[in-house]
N, C-alpha and C positions, 0 to 999 in steps of 0.2 A: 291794869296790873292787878295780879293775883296773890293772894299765899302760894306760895311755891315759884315763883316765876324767880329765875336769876338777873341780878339787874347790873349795871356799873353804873358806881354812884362818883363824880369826877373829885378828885383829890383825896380819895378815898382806896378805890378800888372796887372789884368784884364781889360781890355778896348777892344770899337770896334774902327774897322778903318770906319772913316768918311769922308774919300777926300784923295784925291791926289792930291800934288800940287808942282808946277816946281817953284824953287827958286835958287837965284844968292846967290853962298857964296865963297868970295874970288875970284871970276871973271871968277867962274864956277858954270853956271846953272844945274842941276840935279831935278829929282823927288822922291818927299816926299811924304811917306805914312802918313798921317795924327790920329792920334788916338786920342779917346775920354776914359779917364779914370774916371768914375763916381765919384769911391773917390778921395775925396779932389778934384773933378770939374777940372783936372787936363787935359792939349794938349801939344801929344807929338808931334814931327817929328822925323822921320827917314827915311835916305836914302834907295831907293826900293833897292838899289845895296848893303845894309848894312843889310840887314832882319836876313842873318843866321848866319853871324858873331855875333850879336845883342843875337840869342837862343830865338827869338819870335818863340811862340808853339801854338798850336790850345788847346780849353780848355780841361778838362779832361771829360772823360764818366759819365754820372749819374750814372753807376754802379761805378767809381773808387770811389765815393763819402763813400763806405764804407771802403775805404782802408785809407781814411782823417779821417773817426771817428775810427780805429783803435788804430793811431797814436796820436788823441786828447786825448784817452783816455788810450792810454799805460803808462809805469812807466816812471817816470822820468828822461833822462838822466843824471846824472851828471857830467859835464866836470870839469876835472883836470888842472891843474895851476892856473896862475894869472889872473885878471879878462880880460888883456891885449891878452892874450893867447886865451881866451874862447869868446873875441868878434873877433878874427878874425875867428873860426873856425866856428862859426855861420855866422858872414856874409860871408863868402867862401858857405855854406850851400845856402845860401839868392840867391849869386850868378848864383847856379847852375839852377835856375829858375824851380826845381822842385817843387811840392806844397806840398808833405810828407813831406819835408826838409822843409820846410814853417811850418808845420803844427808842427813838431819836432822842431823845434825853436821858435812859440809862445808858446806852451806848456811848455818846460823847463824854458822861461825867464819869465813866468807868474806866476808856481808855484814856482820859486825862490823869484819874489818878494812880494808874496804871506806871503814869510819870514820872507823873511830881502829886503827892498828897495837894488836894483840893482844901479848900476853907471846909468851916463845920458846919453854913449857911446850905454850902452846895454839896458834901456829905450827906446833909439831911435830905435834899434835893433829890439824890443819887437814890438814897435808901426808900423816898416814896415814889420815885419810879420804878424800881425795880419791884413793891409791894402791888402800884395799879397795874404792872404788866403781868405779872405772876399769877397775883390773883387770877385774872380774866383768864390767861391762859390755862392754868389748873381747870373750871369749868370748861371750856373749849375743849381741850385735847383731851379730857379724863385722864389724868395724868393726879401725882399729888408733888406735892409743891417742892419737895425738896427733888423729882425728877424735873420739875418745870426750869428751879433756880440753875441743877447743872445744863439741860441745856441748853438756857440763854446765857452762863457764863462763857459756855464753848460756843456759840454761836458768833458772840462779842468778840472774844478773842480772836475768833480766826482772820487772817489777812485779807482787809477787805479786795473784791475783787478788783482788778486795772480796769482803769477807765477807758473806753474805745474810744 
């Protein structure tokens, strides 16, 4: 990895790396990958020694881009149990720094509360999928974010396709 290279960093979202920098913590100096995350104007660090335990990815292909509208506009999953149950199986989802999984978790928490208002657990939930998929997507499609947001709002919305 380089200055300049775009990265996704998982629970985070899409961001480039912008510097590396050597810093003292607990009275050992190490180098930090520096990233810039557009949304929410957000700087991360992480140690260069920590990149792959971390599950930073290089972003996905313009062609995967249609395997992201698949899933925006597949059926709805609906997770079983309690709503305690159903936010951890999403953010474990969130976790995996996948962007299907991304894209499969704002879809279901959007048209859930599309419903019925969700808890503020899985709002929060809702609102860092829709930041990791955006992100990525804004780099990917060269697009800027507030074109990204409406089209995966319209994308979501639309009636998922009948099943064969």
């Amino acid at each position: 990895m380089k200055i300049g290279d775009k990265v996704v960093y998982p629970m985070h979202g899409a961001g480039e790396i912008s510097g590396i920098e050597e810093n003292e913590v607990g009275g050992v100096t190490s180098s930090y990958y520096v990233f810039h995350l557009p949304m929410g104007n957000m700087k991360l660090m992480l140690p260069v020694d920590k990149v792959e335990e971390a599950g930073l990815r290089e972003l996905i292909s313009p062609e995967q881009v249609d395997e992201v509208i698949e899933v925006l506009t597949a059926k709805t999953e609906n997770l079983q149990g309690s709503w305690n149950k159903r936010y951890h199986t999403n953010l474990d989802r969130l976790k995996s720094g996948n962007i299907l999984d991304a894209a499969a978790v704002a879809r279901n928490l959007s048209r859930q509360n599309n419903k019925k208002k969700i808890s503020s657990g899985e709002r929060r939930l809702l609102d860092l999928s829709r930041q990791i998929l955006i992100s990525e997507l804004v780099y990917v499609c060269d697009k800027t974010p507030e074109e990204i947001t409406t089209w995966v709002d319209n994308l979501i919305d639309m009636p998922p396709a009948k099943e064969q």
